[in-house]
N, C-alpha and C positions, 0 to 999 in steps of 0.2 A: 504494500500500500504506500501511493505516494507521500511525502511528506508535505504542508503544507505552512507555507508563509504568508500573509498580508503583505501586500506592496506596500511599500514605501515602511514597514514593520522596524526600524533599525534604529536605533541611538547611538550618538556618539558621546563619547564621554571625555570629554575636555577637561586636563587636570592641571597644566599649567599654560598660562599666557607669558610669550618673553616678548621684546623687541622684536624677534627675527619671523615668529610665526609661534601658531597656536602646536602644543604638543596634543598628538592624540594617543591614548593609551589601546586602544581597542573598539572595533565596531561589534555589538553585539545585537541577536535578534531581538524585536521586544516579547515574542511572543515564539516561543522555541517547542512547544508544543507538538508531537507528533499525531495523529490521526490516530495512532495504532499504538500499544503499549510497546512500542520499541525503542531501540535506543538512538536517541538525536545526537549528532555531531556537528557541534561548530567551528567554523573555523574563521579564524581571525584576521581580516581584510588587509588591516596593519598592525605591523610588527610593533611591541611594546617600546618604547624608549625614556632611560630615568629621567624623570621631571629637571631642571635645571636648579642649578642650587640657591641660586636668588633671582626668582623672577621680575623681571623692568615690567613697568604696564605705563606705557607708550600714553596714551591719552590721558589718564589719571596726572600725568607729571606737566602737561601740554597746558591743562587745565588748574592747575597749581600756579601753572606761570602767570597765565591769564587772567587769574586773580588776584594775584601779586600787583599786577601791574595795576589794574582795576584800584587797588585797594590803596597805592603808593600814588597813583593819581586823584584819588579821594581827598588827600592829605595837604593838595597842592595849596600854599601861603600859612602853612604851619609854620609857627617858630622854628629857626633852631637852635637846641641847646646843646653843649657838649654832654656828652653821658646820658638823653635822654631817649626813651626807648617809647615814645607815645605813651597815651595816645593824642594827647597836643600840641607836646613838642619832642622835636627828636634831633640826634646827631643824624651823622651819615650811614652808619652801620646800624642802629637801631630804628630807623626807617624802616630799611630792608629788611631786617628780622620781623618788626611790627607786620609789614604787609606781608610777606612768606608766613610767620606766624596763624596769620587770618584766614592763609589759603591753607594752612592745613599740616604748614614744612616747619619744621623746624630749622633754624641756622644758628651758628657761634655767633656771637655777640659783636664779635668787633671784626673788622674788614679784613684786617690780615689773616684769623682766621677762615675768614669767607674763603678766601683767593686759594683753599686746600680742600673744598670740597668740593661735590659735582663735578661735570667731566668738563676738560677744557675745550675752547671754539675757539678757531679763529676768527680774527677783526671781522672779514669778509663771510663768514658765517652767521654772525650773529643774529639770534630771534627775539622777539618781545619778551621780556620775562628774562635775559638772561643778565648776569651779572655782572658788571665793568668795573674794571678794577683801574687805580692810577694811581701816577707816582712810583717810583723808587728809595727804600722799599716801599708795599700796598699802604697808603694810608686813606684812602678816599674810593667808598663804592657808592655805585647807581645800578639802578635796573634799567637796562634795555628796553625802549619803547618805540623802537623803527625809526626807520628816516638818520639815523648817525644821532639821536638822542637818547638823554635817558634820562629820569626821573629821579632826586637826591636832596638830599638836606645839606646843602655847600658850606655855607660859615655860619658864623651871629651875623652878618650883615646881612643874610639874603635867607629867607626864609624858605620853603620846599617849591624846589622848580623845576621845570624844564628845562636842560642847557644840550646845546650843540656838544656831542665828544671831541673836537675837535681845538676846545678852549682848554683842555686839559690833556697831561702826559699820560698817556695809555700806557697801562701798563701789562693788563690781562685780561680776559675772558674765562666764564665756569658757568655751564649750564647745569640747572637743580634738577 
């Protein structure tokens, strides 16, 4: 007696998400059932492969930026104060923590820390959301907001703005 399936009857079972592509561990019937008290065999479409050891989830981080950015343009004519971390005034690195913070990231406190995590980009790479570092060594960060700007708490003289990178010594780039 034949064995019989439902079309389209199959799950996939998605167990991690990286950057590169979704891993699949196995396709199974959903309904493995045979007609007749006999014994069913299945077999497995794809070959199992170990999950990655720290999954990237691509959109989630995209999205993190986007809010960063949102959230550091929220802020724009806020004081600046040295050592202040918002939420009404801030230096240049507690900016950035503030609005990363709100999307959801965590960061080190102070710039030179920054400039040691996430992965680095080049000038001509750069995306919204990502972090600009200046000076020699780091003492001054902004977030990336397109067009060669970025968003930052500058001195006590200038309150949270918008500036050309181009008024200042570039030092680095680190995408979160």
């Amino acid at each position: 007696m034949p064995h019989h399936l439902p079309a389209l009857a199959t799950r996939a079972a998605v167990v991690a998400v990286s950057a590169a592509a979704a891993t699949f561990v196995g396709v199974l019937p959903a309904a493995a059932a045979p007609a007749a008290p006999e014994v069913a065999t299945v077999t497995p479409v794809a070959k199992s492969i170990p999950a990655p050891a720290s999954p990237a989830f691509v959109a989630p981080a995209a999205a993190a930026r986007s809010s960063a950015v949102q959230n550091a343009m929220g802020k724009l004519g806020s004081p600046y104060r040295y050592g202040a971390t918002g939420p009404s005034s801030f230096d240049c690195s507690g900016l950035v923590k503030w609005a990363y913070d709100k999307a959801g990231v965590s960061l080190p406190r102070t710039s030179r820390a920054m400039s040691k995590v996430g992965t680095p980009v080049s000038r001509d790479e750069l995306r919204p959301g990502d972090l600009v570092f200046f000076y020699k060594p780091v003492s001054h960060v902004g977030i990336y907001i397109g067009d060669g700007k970025i968003v930052h708490a500058s001195n006590r003289k200038s309150p949270v703005k918008v500036s050309d990178m181009s008024k200042m010594k570039y030092n680095s780039a680190r995408r979160i």
